[in-house]
C-alpha positions as CSV (number, residue, x, y, z in Angstrom):
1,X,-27.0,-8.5,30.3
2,X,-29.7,-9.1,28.2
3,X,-29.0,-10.8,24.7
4,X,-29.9,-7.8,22.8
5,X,-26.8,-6.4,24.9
6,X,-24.6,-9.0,24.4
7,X,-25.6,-9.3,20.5
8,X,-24.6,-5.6,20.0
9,X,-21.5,-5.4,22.3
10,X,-20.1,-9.1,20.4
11,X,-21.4,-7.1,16.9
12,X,-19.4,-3.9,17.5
13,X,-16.2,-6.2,18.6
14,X,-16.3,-7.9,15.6
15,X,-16.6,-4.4,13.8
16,X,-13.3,-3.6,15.8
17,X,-11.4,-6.4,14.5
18,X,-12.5,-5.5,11.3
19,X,-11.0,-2.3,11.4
20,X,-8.0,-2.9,12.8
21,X,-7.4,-5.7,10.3
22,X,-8.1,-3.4,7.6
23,X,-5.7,-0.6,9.0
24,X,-3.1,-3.3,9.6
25,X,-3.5,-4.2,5.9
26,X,-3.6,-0.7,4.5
27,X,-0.3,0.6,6.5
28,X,1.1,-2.6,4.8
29,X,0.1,-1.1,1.2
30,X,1.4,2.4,2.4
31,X,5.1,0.9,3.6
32,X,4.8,-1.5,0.6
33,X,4.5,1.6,-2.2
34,X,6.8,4.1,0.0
35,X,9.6,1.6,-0.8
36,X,8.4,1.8,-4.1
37,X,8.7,5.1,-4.2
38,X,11.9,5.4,-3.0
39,X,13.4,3.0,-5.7
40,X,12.0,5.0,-8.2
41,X,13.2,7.9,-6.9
42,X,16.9,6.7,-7.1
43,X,16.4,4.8,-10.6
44,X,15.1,8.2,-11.9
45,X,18.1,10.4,-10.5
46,X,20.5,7.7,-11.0
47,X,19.1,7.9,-14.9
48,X,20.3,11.9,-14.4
49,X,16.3,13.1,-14.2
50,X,15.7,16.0,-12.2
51,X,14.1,14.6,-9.4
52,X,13.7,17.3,-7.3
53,X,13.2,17.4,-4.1
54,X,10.6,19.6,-4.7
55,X,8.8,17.0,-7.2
56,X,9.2,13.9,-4.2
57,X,7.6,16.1,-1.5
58,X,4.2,15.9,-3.8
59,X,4.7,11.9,-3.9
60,X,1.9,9.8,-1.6
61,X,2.5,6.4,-1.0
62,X,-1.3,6.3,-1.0
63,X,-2.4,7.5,-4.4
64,X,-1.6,4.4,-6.2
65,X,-4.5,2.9,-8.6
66,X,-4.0,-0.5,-7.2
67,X,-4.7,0.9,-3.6
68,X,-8.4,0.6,-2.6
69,X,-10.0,1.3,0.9
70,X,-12.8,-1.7,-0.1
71,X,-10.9,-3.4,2.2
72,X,-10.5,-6.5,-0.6
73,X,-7.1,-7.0,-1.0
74,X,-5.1,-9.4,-3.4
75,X,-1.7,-10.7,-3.0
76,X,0.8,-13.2,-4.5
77,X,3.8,-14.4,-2.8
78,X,7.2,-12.9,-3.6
79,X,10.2,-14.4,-4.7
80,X,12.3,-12.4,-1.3
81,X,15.6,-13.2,-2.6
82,X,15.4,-11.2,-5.6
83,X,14.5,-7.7,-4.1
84,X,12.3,-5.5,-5.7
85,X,10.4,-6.4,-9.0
86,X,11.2,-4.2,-12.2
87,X,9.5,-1.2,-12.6
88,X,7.4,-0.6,-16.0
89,X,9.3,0.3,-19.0
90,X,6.9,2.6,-21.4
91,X,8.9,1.6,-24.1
92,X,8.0,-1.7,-23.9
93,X,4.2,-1.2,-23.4
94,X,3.7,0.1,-26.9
């Protein structure tokens, strides 16, 4: 094999990694905002809003503003004994 041929065969292996990494990590966001979801769901129908199912079936896990497909990802640790953080509460936004 000449090193042009092993150049571009190690070049598009590394370009494989890089895209399984990145679906790894995106699947991650995905199952990470479908539980998410979920939660809200239940807060919302627990709080007697109409949540139909109609309304949950238009829901993506994947539409989320802090969802990018850069590939750049930022995470903290979480505290796992609590469970899920809070949601947002408008009311205290203002």
């Amino acid at each position: 094999m000449s090193d042009d041929g092993y150049r571009s065969q190690r070049y598009r292996e590394g370009m494989e990694h890089q895209i399984g990494s990145l679906g790894l990590t995106l699947n991650a966001v995905v199952w990470w905002n479908s539980l998410y979801l979920d939660a809200a769901v239940k807060q919302l129908r627990a709080d007697r809003f109409p949540a139909t199912d109609e309304m949950c079936a238009r829901l993506s896990p994947i539409c989320c503003d802090h969802s990018n497909f850069l590939g750049r990802y930022a995470f903290t640790r979480a505290e796992l004994d609590v469970g899920l953080r809070p949601f947002h509460d408008p009311a205290q936004e203002s």
